[in-house]
N, C-alpha and C positions, 0 to 999 in steps of 0.2 A: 417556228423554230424557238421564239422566243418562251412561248410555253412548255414547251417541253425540256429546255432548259431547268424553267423553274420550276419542273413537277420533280427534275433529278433532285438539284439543290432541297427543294426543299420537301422532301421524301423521307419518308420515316426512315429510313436506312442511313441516308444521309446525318439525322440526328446521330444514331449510335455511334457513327464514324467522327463526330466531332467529339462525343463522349468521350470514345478511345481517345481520340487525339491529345484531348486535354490530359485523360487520365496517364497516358504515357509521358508525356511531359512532364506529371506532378509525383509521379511514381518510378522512374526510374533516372538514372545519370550514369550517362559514358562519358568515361575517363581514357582518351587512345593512349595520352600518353603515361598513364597508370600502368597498363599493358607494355607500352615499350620497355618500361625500364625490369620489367617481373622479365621482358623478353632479354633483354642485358644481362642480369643479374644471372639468369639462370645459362647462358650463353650459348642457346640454340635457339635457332629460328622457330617462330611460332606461327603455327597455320590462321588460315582467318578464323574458324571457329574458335580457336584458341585465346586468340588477340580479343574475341567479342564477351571470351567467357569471363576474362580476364578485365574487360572494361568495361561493361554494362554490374551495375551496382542499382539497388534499391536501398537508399540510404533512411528513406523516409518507414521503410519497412522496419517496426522493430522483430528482434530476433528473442526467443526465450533463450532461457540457461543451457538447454539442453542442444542448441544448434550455435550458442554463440560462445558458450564455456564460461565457466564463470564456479558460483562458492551459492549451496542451497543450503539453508540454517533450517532447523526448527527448534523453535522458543519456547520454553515454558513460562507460563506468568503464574506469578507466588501471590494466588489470588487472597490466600489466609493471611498473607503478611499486609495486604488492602484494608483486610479484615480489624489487623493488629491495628494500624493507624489511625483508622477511623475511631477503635475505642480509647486510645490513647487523646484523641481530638474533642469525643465526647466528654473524657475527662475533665479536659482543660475548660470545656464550656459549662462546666457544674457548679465553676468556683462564682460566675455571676448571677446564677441561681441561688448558691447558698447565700452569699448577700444580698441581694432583695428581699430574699424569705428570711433573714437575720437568723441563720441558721447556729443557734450555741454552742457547739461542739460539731466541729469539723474531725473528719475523722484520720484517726493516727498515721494508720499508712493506706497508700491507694497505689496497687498495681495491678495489669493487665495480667492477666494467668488464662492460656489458651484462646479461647474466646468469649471469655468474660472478664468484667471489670469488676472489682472485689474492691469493697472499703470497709475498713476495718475497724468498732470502733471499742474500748474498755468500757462500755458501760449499754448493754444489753435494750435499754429504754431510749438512750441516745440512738442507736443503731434504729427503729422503729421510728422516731422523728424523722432519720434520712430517708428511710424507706417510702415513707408514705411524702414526703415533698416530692421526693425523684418522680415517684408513680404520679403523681397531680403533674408536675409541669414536666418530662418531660415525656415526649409519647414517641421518639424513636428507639426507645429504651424498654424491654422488659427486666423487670426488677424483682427479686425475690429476698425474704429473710430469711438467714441461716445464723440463728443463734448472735453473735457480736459482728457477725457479715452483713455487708449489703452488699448482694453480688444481681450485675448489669449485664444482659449480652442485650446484641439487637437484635431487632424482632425480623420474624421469618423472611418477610417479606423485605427487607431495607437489607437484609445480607444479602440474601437472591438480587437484589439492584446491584450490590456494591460488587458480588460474582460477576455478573454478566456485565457491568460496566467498565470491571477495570481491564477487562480483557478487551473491548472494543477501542477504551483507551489507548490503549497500549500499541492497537494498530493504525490508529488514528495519529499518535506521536511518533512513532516511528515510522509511519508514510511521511511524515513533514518533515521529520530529519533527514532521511535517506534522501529526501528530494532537495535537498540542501548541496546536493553529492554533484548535481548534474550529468547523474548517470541516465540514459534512454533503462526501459524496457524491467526496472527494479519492483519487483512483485512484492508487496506483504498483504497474505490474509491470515484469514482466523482459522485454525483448522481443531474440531471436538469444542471441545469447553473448554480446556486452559493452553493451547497452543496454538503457536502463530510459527505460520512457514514465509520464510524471507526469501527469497531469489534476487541474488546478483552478479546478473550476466555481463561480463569482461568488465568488471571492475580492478583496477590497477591496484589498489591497496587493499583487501578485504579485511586484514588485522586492523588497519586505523576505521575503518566503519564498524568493525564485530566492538570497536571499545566503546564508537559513540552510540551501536546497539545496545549496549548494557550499562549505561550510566543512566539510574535512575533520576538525577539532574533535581532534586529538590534541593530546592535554596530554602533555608530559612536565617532568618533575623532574631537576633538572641543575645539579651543584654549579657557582656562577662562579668562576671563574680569574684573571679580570682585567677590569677596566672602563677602556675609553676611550672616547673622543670621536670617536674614525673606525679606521675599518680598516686604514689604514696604519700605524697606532699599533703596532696587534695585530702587524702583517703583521712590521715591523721588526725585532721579537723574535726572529723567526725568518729573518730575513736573506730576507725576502719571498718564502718558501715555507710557507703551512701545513701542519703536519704532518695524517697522513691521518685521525687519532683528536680531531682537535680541528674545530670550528666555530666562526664568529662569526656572531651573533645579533643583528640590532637590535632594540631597545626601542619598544614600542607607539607609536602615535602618538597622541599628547593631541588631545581635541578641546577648545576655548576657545570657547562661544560659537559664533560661525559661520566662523570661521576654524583652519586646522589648523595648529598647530605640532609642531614632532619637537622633542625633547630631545638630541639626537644621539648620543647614548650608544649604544655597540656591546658586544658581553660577549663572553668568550671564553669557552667552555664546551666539556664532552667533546662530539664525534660520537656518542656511546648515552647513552640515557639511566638514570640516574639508577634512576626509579622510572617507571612508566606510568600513565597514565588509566585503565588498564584495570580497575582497581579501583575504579572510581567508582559507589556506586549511589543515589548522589540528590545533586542541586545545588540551591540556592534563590537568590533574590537578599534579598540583608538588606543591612546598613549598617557599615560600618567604625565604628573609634576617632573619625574626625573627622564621621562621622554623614552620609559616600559612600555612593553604592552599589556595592555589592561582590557578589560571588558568594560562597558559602559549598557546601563540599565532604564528603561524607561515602563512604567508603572502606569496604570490605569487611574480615573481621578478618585475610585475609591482606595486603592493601594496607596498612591499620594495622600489622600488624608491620614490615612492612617499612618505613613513613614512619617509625615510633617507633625502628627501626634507623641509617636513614640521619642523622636528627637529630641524636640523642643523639649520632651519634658526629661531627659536625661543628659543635658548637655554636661562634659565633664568626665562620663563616662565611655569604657569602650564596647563597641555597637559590632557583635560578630556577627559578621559575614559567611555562613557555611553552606558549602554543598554539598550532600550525601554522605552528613556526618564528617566532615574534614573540614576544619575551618579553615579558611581562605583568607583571610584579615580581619584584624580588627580594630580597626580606628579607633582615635579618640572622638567624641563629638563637638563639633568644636560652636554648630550653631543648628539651626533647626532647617534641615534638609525638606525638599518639597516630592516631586514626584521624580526624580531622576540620581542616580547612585551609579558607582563605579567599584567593579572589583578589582582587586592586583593580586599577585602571587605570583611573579619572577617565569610569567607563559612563553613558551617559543610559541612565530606568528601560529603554527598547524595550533599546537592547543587554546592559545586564544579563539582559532575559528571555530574547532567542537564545540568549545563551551558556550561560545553565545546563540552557535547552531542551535543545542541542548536548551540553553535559555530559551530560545522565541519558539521552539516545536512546541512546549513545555513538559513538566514533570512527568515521568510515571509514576500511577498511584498506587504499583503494584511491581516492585520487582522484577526483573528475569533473568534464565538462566539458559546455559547453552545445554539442548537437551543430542544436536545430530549435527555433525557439519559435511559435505557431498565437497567434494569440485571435480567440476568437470573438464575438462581440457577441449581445449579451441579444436584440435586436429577431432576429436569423436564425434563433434559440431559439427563439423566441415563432412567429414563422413556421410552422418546423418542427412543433412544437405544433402549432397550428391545421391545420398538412395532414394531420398523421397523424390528428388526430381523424376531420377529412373523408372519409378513406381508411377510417377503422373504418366509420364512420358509413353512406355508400358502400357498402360493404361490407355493411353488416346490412341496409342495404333492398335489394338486388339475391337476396340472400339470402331475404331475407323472401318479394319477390313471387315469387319461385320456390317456395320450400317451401308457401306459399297454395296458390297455380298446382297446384303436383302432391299437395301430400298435403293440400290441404284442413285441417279444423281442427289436426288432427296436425302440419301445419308449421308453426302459430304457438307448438305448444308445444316444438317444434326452434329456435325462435326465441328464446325466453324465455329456452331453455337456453345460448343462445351469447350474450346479455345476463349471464346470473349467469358463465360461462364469461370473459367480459370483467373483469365485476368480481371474480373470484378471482384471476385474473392480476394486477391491480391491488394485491391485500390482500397476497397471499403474494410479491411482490417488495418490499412492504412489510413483510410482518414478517420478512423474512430480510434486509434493511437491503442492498437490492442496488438500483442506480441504474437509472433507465429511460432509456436512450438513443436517438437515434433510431435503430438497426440492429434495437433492440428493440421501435419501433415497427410496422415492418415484420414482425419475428417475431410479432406479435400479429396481423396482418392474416392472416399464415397461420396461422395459430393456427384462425382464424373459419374458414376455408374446408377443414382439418384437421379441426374440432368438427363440421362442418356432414356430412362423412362419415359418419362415426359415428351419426348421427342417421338417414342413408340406407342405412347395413349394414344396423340395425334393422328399417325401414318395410319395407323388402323383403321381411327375413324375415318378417316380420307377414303384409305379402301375400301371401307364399309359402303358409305355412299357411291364411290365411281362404280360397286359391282351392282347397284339399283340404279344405275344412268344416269344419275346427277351430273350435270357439266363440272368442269373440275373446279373452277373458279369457288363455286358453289360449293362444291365438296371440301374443299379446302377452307371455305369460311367455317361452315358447319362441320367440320373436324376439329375444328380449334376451340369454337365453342364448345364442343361436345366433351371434348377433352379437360376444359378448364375448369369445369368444378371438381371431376376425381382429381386435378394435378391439387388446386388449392387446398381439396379437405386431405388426402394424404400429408400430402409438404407442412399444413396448420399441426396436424399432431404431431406429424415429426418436430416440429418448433416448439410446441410445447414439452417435449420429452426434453431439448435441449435445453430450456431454461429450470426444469425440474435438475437435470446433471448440474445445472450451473449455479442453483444454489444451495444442493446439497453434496457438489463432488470436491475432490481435491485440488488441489491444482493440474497436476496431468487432465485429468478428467472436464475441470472447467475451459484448459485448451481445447481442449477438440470439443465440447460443447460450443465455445464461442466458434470458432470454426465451422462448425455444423452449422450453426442457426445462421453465419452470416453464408454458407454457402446454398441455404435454401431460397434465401431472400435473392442470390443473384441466380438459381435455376427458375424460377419465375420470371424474372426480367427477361434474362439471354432465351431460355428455352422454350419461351412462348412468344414475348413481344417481339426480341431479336430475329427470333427465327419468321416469324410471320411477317416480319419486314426485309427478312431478303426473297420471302419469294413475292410479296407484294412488289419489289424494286422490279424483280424481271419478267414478272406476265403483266404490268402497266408500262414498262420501260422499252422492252424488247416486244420482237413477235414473236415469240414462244406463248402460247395458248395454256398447255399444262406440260408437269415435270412428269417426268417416270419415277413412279413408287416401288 
């Protein structure tokens, strides 16, 4: 008695049953009294099914945009303006070249014109001295003479990086931001060459995330020059042409309550900056001297020398603070700061939190621009829900009375198996924290009618053998073997088609690929292990000798 006991307990069937067990536990939660009060509220009695429909919740399951409602973007990244900065940056780094190499004449004006960088100099012999330094030391730079020009683009190969990087950037920073959100189920990929598609599913604010979507959040550090009250001020100075190494900057705009006022202050500051953002590896929001809210900044040990550089040697001076071209402050310096800095600008607590969000994601190195915005409502979710159910549902009785029909008991146990087959799918898109969409609704319907083969390689084989006298036991070993190389070499390239869709499809398409490939991985499991351990449970467990096929 005792053994037999333990050939139940510990019977491969037995495992799968502790599987489910756990899996049901870890994948779903009833809530009765969720149900009761939806039964109040709407004030008729609710049947049991009803009550069940109403309190069995899979919370751990996420849901896509398209079952759960929500706001689908797609982005464009202004990959040229990537372009623009980088030569504006190569710029800046010419000026320590021309002093090492004591370069005699620097050239008059130097600005960026499309995607080349143009120096300009009065004296045809000078311009040929630049020429030829640039082309020696520097080599991301191709350089050409054109008469009193020295014109710079970059070379083929370092644009094509700066293409294809600022786009992967872009979805790399705004994965970090958006996960700032503590929303489940927030999609961004890469879709062509210069767009990126967002999904977010029931999010409660979509306008305050589409703004911290589109703040390309560059800080820079930029000694002032001069403060006035408009632009003309500035401009006058210069007999109303700026020079091409200077910019004016205007000053944040206060908010008061519910109305907005400007301070009208405008700054002159260099065209490069200073110091970068790029050093920034954590931002918080805390409180000023006057007990504001402020951002507080913390820098990396090479960002910290360099700020404790810039400081110390400008003490006396005011030290601007900008983000995305808007200056934000700008202090006086009063002593030699090290690795840690604070911003102010009069923030309610929500914009303090973006900006430092903004801050520790870091910059974009490229722009973007809202090119599509979709929302979808909760109720066409809920819909979609309910049809794919019916669609599985559907599916498993049509299924069912077929496999009755021809294999007799043996098709209710092909049946069982594409119920556990179901709920593996369910578990393992849940424990791999991947969204159920509706495209992966559909992948799951072929899933069942993919499972349901597997189950018919088998019986064949079975019957192959029982009509050559093989005892069943027998025939049933050797059907399952027989069957399991055509299950694994079909099911192998259908898995490979699936990761072919998934990294060349869209988002639609990448749902129901992932869907696909995780719904192969559990008709293997259920359709062959499962299955051949419940009929191993009842011809070692019972006296039943063989099933009817």
């Amino acid at each position: 008695m005792a053994a037999r006991v333990g050939r139940l307990i510990f019977s491969k069937l037995m495992i799968w049953i502790a599987v489910a067990i756990i899996g049901v536990y870890f994948l779903f939660n009833i809530d009765i009294k969720k149900a009761q009060r939806l039964e109040s509220d709407s004030g008729r009695k609710f049947s049991f099914v009803e009550k069940m429909w109403h309190a069995v919740s899979m919370p751990r399951l996420k849901l896509g945009i398209d079952l759960q409602g929500g706001t689908y973007l797609v982005l464009g990244v202004e990959v040229d303006k990537a372009i623009d900065s980088r030569l504006k940056l190569e710029n800046k780094n010419l000026d320590p070249v021309f002093k090492t190499n004591s370069l005699n004449v620097w050239p008059v004006k130097r600005e960026v014109v499309g995607t080349n960088l143009v120096l300009s100099f009065n004296d045809e012999n000078d311009a040929k001295v630049c020429f030829n330094l640039i082309k020696r030391e520097v080599l991301n730079l191709k350089t050409s003479l054109k008469g009193l020009d020295v014109v710079c683009e970059l070379t083929s190969a370092e644009e094509q990086r700066i293409r294809l990087g600022s786009v992967e950037q872009a979805v790399n920073v705004l994965s970090n931001r958006l996960s700032g959100f503590g929303v489940e189920g927030i999609v961004v990929q890469q879709h062509g060459e210069k767009q990126i598609i967002v999904q977010l599913p029931g999010v409660d604010d979509p306008e305050r995330v589409k703004s911290v979507i589109t703040k390309t959040a560059k800080l820079d550090f930029k000694l002032v020059e001069k403060v006035a009250k408009s632009e003309s001020e500035i401009l006058d100075a210069f007999d109303g042409e700026l020079p091409s190494d200077k910019m004016i900057i205007k000053g944040k705009v206060k908010k008061t309550g519910m109305d907005d006022e400007t301070d009208g202050v405008v700054y002159l500051v260099s065209a490069f900056p200073d110091l970068t953002g790029d050093h920034i590896v954590d931002a918080r929001v805390t409180y000023d001297q006057y007990n504001k809210i402020a951002v507080s900044f913390k820098l990396d040990s090479s960002g910290a020398g360099k700020f404790r550089e810039l400081t110390g040697g400008n003490i006396g001076k005011s030290l601007g603070i900008i983000i995305d071209n808007i200056m934000y402050s700008a202090p006086t310096i009063q002593s030699e700061i090290g690795g840690q800095g604070q911003i102010t600008g009069n923030f309610s607590p929500e914009d303090g939190n973006d900006l430092a969000l903004v801050l520790r994601s870091g910059a974009l190195v490229a722009p973007i621009k809202f090119e599509q915005e979709t929302r979808v409502g909760a109720s066409l979710g809920q819909d979609s829900i309910r049809n794919g159910i019916l669609a599985c549902i559907l599916a498993l009785l049509v299924l069912f009375v077929f496999s009755v029909i021809y294999y007799k008991v043996a098709g209710i146990f092909a049946v069982f198996a594409l119920i556990y087959n179901m709920f593996l799918i369910l578990l393992l898109l849940s424990y791999f924290d991947s969204a159920l969409v509706l495209s992966g609704i559909a992948g799951m319907v072929l899933t069942i009618g993919m499972a349901i083969d597997a189950s018919i390689l088998i019986y064949e084989g079975v019957k192959e053998q029982l009509k050559n006298g093989v005892p069943f036991r027998k025939a049933l070993d050797d059907g399952f073997k027989g069957a399991m190389v055509v299950i694994l070499d079909s099911n192998i390239t259908t898995f490979l088609t699936g990761l072919v869709l998934f990294k060349f499809g869209g988002p639609v398409i990448r749902g129901f690929a992932v869907t696909l490939m995780i719904g192969i991985i559990a008709t293997v499991l259920s359709g062959v292990y499962f299955l051949k351990a419940m009929f191993d449970f009842v011809l070692d467990n019972t006296k039943i000798k063989s099933i009817k096929l």
